[in-house]
C-alpha positions as CSV (number, residue, x, y, z in Angstrom):
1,X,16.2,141.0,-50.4
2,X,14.3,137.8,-51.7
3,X,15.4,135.0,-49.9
4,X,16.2,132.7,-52.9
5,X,19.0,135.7,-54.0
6,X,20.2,135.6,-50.5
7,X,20.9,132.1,-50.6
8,X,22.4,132.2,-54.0
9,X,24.7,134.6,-52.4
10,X,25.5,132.0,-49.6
11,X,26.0,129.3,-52.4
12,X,28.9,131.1,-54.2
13,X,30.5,132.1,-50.5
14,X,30.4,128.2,-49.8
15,X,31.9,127.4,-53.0
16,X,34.7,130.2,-52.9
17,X,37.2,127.9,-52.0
18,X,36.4,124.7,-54.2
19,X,34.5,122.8,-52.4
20,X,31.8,122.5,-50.1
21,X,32.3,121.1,-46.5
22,X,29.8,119.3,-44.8
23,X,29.1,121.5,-42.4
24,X,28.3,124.4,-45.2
25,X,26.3,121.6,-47.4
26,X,24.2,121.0,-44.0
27,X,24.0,125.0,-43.2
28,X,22.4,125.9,-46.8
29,X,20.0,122.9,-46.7
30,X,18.5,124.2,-43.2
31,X,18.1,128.0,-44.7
32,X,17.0,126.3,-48.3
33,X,14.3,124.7,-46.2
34,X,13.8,127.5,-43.4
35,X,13.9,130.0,-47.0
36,X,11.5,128.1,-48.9
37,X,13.7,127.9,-51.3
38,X,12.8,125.3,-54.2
39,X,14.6,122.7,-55.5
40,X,15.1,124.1,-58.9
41,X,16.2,127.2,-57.3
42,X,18.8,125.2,-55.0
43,X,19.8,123.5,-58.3
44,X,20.4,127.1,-60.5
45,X,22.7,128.2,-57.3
46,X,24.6,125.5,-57.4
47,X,25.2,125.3,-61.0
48,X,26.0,129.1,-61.0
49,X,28.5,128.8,-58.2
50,X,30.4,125.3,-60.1
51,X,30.1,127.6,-63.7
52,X,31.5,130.4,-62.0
53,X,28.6,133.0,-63.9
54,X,26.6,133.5,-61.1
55,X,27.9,136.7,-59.2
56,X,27.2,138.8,-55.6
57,X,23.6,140.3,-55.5
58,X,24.8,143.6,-53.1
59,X,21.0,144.2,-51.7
60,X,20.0,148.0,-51.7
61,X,18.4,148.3,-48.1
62,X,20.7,148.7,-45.0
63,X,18.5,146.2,-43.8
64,X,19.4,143.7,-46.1
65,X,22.9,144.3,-46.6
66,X,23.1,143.5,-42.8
67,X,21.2,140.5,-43.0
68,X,23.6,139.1,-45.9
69,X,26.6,140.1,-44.0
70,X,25.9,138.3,-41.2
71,X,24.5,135.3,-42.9
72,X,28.0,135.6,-44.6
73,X,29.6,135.4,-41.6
74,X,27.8,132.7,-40.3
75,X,28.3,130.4,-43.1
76,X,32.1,131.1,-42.9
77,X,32.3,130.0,-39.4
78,X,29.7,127.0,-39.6
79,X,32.5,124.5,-40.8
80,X,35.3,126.1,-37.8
81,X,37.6,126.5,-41.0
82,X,38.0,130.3,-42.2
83,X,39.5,129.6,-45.3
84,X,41.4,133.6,-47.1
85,X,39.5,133.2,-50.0
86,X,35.9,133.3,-48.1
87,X,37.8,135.8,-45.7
88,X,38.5,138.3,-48.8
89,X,34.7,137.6,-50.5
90,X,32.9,138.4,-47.2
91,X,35.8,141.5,-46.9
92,X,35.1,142.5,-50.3
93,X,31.2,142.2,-50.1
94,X,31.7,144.3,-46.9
95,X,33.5,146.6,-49.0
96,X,30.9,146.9,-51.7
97,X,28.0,147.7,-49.4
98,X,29.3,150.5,-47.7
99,X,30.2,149.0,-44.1
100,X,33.0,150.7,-42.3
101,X,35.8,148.2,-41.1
102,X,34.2,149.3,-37.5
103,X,30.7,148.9,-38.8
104,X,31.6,145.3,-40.4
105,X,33.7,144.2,-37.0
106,X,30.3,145.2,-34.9
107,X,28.4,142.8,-36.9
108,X,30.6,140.2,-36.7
109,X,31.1,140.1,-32.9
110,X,27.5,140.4,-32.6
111,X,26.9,137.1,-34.9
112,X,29.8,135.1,-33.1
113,X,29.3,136.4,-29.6
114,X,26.5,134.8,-27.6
């Protein structure tokens, strides 16, 4: 998955509950820098996740589906503050790309267990 659709995908998981933390604004700007990702392309994420017509890229790859799930999950617990709303995106996203609830509670006590 290209990085710049992964972090558009962080974006709109950030902005699921109506606002951006500091904590989230200071996690995207390490993986917009870490990604490469340009300005102009950190600009068209945010403006898709405020106009709400930006949607979910569900990457094809196991691979990548993994990697966005656990970015996912990282994100969500950056800021300490699981909000529902970002609970039932990352549910649903886990949902859509096939993980099993075992599969998707796997990869998220491998991301939050040192």
């Amino acid at each position: 998955m290209p990085k710049v659709e992964l972090f558009n995908n962080l974006v709109l998981l950030a902005s699921a509950d109506g606002q951006f933390t500091e904590e989230e604004v200071t996690f995207l700007a390490m993986k917009a820098e870490a990604w490469n990702i340009s300005p102009d392309d950190v600009e068209t994420a945010l403006v898709g996740a405020s106009t709400g017509e930006a949607e979910i890229v569900v990457p094809e790859s196991e691979e990548d589906r993994v990697e966005l799930i656990k970015e996912m999950i990282r994100l969500m617990a950056v800021d300490g503050n699981l909000a529902e709303v970002e609970k039932r995106l990352c549910a649903t996203a886990s949902a859509a790309m096939d993980f099993t609830a075992l599969e998707f509670d796997e990869i998220l006590q491998s991301v939050l267990e040192p």
